[in-house]
N, C-alpha and C positions, 0 to 999 in steps of 0.2 A: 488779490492783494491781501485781503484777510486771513487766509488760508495760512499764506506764507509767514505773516506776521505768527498766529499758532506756532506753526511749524517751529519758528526760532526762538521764541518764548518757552515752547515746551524742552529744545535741547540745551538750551542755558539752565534751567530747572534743573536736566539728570546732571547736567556736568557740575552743578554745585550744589546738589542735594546729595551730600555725604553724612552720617550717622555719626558723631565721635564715640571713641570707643568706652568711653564713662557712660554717653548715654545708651547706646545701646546694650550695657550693661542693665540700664536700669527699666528699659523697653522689651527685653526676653528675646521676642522675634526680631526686632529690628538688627541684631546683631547679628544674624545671616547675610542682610543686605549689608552691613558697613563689612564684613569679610571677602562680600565679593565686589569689592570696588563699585564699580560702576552699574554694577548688574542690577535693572528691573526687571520685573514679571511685566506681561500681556496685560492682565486685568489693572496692575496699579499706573501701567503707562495709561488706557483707557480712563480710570477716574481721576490722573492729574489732569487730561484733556478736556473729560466733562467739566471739572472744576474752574480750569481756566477759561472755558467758555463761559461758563457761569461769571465768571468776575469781570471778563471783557464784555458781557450785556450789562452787568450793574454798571461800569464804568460809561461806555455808551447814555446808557439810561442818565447815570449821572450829570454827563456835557449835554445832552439833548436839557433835560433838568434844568442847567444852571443858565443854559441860552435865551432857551425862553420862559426862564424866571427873570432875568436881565431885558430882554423884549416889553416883557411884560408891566416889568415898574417902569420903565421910561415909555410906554404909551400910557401908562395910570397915569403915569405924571402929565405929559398932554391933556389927557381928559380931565381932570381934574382942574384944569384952570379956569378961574372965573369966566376966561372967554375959552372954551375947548379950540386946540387947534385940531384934532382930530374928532371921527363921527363915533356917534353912540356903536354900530355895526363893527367898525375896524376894532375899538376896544372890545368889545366881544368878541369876537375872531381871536385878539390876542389871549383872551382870558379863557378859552375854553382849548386852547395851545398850551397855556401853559397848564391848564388842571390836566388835560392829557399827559403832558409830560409829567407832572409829580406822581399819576398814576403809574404810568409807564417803570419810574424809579422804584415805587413803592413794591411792585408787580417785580422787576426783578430782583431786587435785595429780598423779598422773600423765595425765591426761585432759589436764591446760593445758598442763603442756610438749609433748606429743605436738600437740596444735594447735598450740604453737608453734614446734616441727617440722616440724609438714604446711606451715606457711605459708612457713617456712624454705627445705623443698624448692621450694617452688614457684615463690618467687622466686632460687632456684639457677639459671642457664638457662645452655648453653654454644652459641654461635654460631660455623657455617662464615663466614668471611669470607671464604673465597678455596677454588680448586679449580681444578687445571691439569691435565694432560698434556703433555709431552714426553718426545723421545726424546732416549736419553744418546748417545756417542758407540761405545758398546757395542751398539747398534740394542737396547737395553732399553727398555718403556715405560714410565715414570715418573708415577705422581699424586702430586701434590706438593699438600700442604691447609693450610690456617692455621685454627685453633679457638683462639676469645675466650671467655673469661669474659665474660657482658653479664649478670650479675645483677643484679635491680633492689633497688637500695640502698635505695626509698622500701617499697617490701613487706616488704626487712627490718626497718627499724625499727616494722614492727606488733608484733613479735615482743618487743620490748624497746626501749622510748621512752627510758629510758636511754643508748642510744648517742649520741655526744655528736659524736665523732672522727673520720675518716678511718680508723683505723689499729681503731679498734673493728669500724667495718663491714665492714674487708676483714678483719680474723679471724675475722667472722661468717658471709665469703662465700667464703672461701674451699672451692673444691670438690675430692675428694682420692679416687684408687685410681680411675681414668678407663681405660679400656678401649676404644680406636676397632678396629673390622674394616670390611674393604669387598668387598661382595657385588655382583652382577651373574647376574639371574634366579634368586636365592637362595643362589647359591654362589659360596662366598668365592673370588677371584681374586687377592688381597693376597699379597705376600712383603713380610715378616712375612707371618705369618696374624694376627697382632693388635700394636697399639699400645699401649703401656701406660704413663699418663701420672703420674705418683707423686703430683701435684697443682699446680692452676691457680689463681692468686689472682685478685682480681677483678679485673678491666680487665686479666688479661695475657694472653698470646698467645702458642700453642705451633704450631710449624710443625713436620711431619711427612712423610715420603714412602712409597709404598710402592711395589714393581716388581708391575705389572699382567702378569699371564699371562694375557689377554688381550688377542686385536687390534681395532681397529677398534672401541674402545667411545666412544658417546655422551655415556651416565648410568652413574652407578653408584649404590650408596646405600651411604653413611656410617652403619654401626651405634655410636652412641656409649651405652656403659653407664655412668653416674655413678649416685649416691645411690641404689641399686635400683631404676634403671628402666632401659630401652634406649630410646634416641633413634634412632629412624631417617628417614634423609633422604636424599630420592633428588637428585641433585646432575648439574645439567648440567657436564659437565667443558670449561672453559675451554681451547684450542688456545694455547699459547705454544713458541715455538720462538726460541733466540738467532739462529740464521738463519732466513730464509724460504727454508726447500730442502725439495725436491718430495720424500716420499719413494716409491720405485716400489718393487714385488714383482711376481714371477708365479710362480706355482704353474706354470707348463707351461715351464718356466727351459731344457730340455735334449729338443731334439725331432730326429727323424730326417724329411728330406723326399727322396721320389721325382722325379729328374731328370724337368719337365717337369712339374711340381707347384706349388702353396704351401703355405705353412707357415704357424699362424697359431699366433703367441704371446700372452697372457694378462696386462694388464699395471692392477695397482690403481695407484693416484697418489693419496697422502696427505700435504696441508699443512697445519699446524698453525699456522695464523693464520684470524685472522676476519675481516681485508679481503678485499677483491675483488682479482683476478691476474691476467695473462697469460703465459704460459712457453711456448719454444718447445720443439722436440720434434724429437731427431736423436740419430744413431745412428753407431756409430765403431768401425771395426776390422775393418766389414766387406768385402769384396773386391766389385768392382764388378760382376765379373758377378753378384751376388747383388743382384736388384732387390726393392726395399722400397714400402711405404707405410704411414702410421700410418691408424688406420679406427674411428669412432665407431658402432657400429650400421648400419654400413655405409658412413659416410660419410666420404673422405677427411679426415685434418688435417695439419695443418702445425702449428699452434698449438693449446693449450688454456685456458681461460680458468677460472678457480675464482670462482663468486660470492662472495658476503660472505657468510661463517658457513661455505660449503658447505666439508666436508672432503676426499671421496673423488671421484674419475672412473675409470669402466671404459673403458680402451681396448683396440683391440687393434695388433699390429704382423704386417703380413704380408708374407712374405718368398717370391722368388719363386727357385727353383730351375731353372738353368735347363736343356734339354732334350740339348741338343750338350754334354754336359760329359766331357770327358777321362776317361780311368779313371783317371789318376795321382790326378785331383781327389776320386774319390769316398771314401765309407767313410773322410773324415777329417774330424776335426771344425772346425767355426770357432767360436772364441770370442769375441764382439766386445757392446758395450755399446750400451743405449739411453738416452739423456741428454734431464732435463728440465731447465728453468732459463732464466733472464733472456735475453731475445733476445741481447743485447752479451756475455756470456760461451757463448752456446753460437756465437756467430761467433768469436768468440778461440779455440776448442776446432778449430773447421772449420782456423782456418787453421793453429795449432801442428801440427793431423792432416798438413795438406800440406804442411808446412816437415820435418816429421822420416818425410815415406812412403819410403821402403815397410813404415817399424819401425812397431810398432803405440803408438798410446798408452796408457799405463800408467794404472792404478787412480788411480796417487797425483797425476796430472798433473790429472787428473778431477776429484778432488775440490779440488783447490787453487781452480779456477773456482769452486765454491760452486753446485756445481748438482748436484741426485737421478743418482741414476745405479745401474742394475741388469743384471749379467751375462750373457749369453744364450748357449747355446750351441745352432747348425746342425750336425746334418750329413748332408751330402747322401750320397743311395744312389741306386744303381741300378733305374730300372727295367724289373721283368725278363717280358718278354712276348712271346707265339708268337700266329703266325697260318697258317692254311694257305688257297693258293689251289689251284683246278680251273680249269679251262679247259672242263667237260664236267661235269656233272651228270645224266646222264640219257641210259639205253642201254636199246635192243630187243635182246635175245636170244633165240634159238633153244632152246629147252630139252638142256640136256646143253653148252650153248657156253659158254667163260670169258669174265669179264669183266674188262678191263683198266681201271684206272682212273691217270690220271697226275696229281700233284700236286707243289707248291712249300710246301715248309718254311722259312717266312720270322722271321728274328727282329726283329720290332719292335717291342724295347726300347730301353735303352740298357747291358746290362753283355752279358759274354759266357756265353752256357747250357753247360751240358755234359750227358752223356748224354742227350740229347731220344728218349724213345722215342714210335714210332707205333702205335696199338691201333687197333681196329677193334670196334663191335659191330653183329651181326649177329644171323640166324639162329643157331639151335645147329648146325643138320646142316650148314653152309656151311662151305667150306674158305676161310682166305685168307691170300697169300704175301706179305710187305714186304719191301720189298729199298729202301735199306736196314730195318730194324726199329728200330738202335739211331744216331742219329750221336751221334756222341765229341762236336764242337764245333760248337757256331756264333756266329758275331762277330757283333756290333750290326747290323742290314741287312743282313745275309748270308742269301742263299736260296741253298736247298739243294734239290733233287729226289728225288720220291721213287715209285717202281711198287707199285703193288696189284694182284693178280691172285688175284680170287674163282671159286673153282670149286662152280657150282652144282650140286647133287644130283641124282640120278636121280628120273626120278617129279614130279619140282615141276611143280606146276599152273598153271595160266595166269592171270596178274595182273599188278599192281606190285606190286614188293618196295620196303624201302629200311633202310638203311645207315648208319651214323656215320664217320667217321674223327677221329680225337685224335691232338692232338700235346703228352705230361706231358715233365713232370721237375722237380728240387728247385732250390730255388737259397736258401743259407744257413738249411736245415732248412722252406722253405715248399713245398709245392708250387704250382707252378705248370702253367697248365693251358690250351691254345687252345679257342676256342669250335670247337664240333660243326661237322663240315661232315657235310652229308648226301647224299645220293645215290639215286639213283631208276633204279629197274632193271625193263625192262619186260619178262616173257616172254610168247610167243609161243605159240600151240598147236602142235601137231603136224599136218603136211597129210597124208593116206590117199592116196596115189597112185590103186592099184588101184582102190579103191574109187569112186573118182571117176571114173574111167573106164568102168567098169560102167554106171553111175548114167548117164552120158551117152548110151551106146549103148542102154539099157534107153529112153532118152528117144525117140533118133533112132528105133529099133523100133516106140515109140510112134505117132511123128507121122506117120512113114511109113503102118502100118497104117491112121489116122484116114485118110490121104489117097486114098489107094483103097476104102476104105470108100464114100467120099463121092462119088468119081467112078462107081463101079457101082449106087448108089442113082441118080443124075442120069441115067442112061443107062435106067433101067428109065421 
C-alpha cells in the first residue's frame, strides 16, 4: 500500500512540476526540461523518489512523534496526581516511547536534509574550460587554466522547489574553499604547490596560472578539491604562444673538438602552436673555416617542418673542425648561435650578418627578427699523435752480435709534443741503448730520428726473437701513446769448425777404405 501511495505522489509531482519560461530563463539548464514539456531524466526521476521517501519517513516519524508525545502527557498527567492512578512502570514505559519517538523524528529530519545535501553536492560540478602552456619571457613554463562553475541549476531545485529566482539558485550554487594542485606522474610540479580559491558562484569563471618545473609536458592532471571530494583530471595542455618562435635547447651547449674531427651538438626545437610549419635553420657567428651541416637521424636539413599538433624535433648540428689549423686558432673558444625561424627573417639575419662582418651579431639583434635562437659554444684542440717508422723489421744474427735497429719519430698530429720518450719491451736479460731516449720537442710533421742498439746475451738459443719499440708522453695531463712497432730478430746457431773437419776426413777415410776394398775383392 505504500508503494503505491509513492507511485501516485511521484506522478502528480511530474505532471505539475513545470519550469516557467522567465524561470528557466534565470536557471540555464532548467530550460531544456520546461522545452520539453513533460520530459524527466532517469537520475532526477530517482532522486525525486529518494527525496519523497525522505519526507514520507520525517512525516511518519513526525505522527509516531506527536502520538506518543500525546500518550505521554496524559499518563504524566495520571502520574502526577497526589493519588497516581497509574504505576511508576507504565509511566516509564510511556516515557522511554516517547524519547524514542522524538529520537526516531530527530533521526529522520536529519536523514532529509543530508539527501538534500547529497543531491546539493552532486549537482555542485566545476568545469576546466581552458588549459595552455606557454613560455614567459623569463624562458619560465607557464599553465595558465580557466575553471567554471557549471552546476546544474535543474538538480538543484530537487532540493527545494521553492526557488523561485536567479539570485536563490546561485546562493544555493554557489561552491566555497576550492583548492586546485597540478601533478604529472603523481608529483606535484606546480609553483604555487596549490591554488586556493575562497569561492566560485555559479556560471563564473576563475582563471589561474602556475610555473611548471617541468619540461616538455603533454598532460598534466588538475587535482581540484571542493565540497570533500578531489576531482581529478588529466588535461591535455593546449600550445599557445603570442609569437610563433621555435624554441631550441641543448644539453651538449659547450663541446671541445679535435683538429680534423666533428663535433656534434644536441639540439630539441619546441613550438607551441598547433598548426603545421616550416622554419628555416642557420647558424651565425661562426668562422668560415668551421664547416656545418644541420642532420636528422642522419639525414641532411636545410629546413624543418612541425606537423599540426606536433610540438618537439630532435636534431642535430655538426660542426666540422678543420685539420690544417694554426696554433694561434686552437684552445680558444667560439661562441656563435643556431637560429630557427621563418625563411624571410632568417635571410634578413644572413644579410645584417654580412653588412656588419667581421663583428659578430649580438643576442639582441637575434631576437628583434622574432626567430628561436640557442648559444653554442666550439672549441677547437689539438690533435695530439705519434707514429714511428722502420725501414727494416727483421735481422739474422750471429749469436753474441748487436743488433742495430734505425727509426723515424714522426708527429702526426696537429699541436706540438714535448718530452717524447722511447721505451723498448723486450727480453729481461736483453740490453738496449736509445740515443736519443728523451726528445725535448717535436712540431706538427716533424720527424725526428732515432738508433736502438740491442745487445743480446751470452748463451741465447737458436730462434726468433721479437721486440716492441714505443713512442709516450703527456700532452695536457693525457697520455699519449704511438702504436707498437715490432721487430723480428733471427739468431743463428753456432758453426764447430774442428769438428766438421774431422767429420769430413773420417768420411773421405771412409770412402777411400770402401774403394780398395772393392778393387781387391774384383781382382780375386
Amino acid at each position: 500500500m505504500r508503494n503505491v501511495v509513492l507511485l501516485l505522489i511521484f506522478f502528480v509531482m511530474v505532471a505539475v512540476h513545470v519550469v516557467p519560461a522567465e524561470e528557466s530563463a534565470a536557471t540555464g539548464e532548467a530550460a531544456a526540461g520546461s522545452a520539453a514539456g513533460t520530459f524527466v531524466s532517469k537520475e532526477r526521476q530517482l532522486k525525486l523518489l529518494q527525496l519523497k521517501e525522505a519526507e514520507l519517513r520525517l512525516e511518519d516519524a513526525r505522527t509516531q512523534y506527536e502520538r506518543k508525545k500525546a500518550d505521554y502527557e496524559g499518563m504524566k498527567e495520571l502520574y502526577e496526581r497526589p493519588f497516581p492512578i497509574v504505576s511508576g512502570a507504565l509511566y516509564r514505559q510511556y516515557l522511554s516511547e516517547f524519547e524514542g519517538a522524538t529520537s526516531a523524528y530527530d533521526t529522520a529530519a536529519l536523514e532529509l536534509e543530508r539527501t538534500k545535501l547529497g543531491f546539493l553536492q552532486d549537482a555542485s560540478r566545476i568545469s576546466i574550460i581552458e588549459a595552455t602552456q606557454e613560455i614567459n619571457p623569463e624562458g619560465e613554463r607557464l599553465l595558465r587554466f580557466r575553471l567554471m562553475n557549471t552546476s546544474s541549476a535543474s538538480e538543484a531545485m530537487v532540493t527545494d522547489e521553492d526557488l523561485k529566482n536567479r539570485g536563490q539558485i546561485e546562493a544555493r550554487l554557489r561552491i566555497e574553499n576550492i583548492l586546485v594542485t597540478v601533478l604529472h606522474e603523481g608529483i606535484q610540479i606546480g609553483k604555487p604547490f596549490e591554488i586556493r580559491i575562497p569561492f566560485l558562484d555559479y556560471g563564473d569563471v576563475f582563471k589561474g596560472t602556475f610555473i611548471l618545473q617541468q619540461e616538455k609536458i603533454e598532460s598534466v592532471d588538475l587535482n581540484i578539491e571542493y565540497l570533500g571530494k578531489i576531482d581529478t583530471r588529466k588535461v591535455y595542455l593546449e600550445k599557445q604562444s603570442g609569437e610563433d618562435i621555435v624554441r631550441i635547447t641543448s644539453l651538449r651547449f659547450a663541446q671541445e673538438g679535435n683538429a680534423g674531427e666533428s663535433v656534434l651538438f644536441d639540439l630539441e626545437l619546441e613550438r607551441l602552436a598547433e598548426d603545421a610549419a616550416t622554419f628555416a635553420l642557420e647558424v651565425v657567428n661562426l668562422p668560415e673555416y668551421i664547416t656545418y651541416r644541420f642532420e636528422e637521424k642522419g639525414n641532411q636539413l636545410s629546413q624543418v617542418k612541425f606537423a599540426e599538433r606536433m610540438a618537439t624535433r630532435a636534431l642535430e648540428l655538426r660542426c666540422y673542425v678543420p685539420e690544417e689549423l694554426g696554433q694561434e686558432l686552437l684552445d680558444r673558444p667560439i661562441d656563435f648561435f643556431v637560429v630557427v625561424g621563418p625563411e624571410r627573417n632568417v635571410r634578413e639575419l644572413k644579410s645584417l650578418a654580412a653588412e656588419i662582418a667581421p663583428q659578430p651579431i649580438a643576442e639582441e639583434q637575434i631576437s628583434e627578427l622574432q626567430t628561436g635562437l640557442e648559444q653554442l659554444r666550439l672549441t677547437p684542440r689539438g690533435r695530439p699523435e705519434l707514429q714511428l717508422f722502420a725501414a727494416n723489421l727483421y735481422f739474422e744474427k750471429d749469436p753474441g752480435e748487436p743488433v742495430d735497429f734505425s727509426i723515424v719519430v714522426r708527429n702526426t698530429g696537429t699541436v706540438t709534443l714535448r718530452e717524447v720518450r722511447l721505451d723498448t719491451e723486450k727480453p729481461y736479460d736483453w740490453t738496449s741503448v736509445i740515443n736519443p731516449e728523451l726528445i725535448d720537442k717535436i712540431e706538427p710533421k716533424q720527424e725526428l730520428p732515432a738508433a736502438i742498439r740491442v745487445i743480446l746475451p751470452d748463451g741465447i738459443g737458436t730462434g726468433i726473437y721479437e721486440m716492441q719499440v714505443v713512442a709516450k708522453c703527456q700532452y695536457e695531463g693525457e697520455p699519449i701513446e704511438s702504436p707498437d712497432k715490432n721487430f723480428r730478430i733471427s739468431i743463428k746457431s753456432r758453426v764447430n769448425l774442428l769438428g766438421t773437419a774431422v767429420i769430413v776426413m773420417l768420411l773421405v777415410v771412409a770412402m777411400l777404405g770402401l774403394a780398395v776394398f772393392t778393387i781387391r775383392l774384383a781382382r780375386r
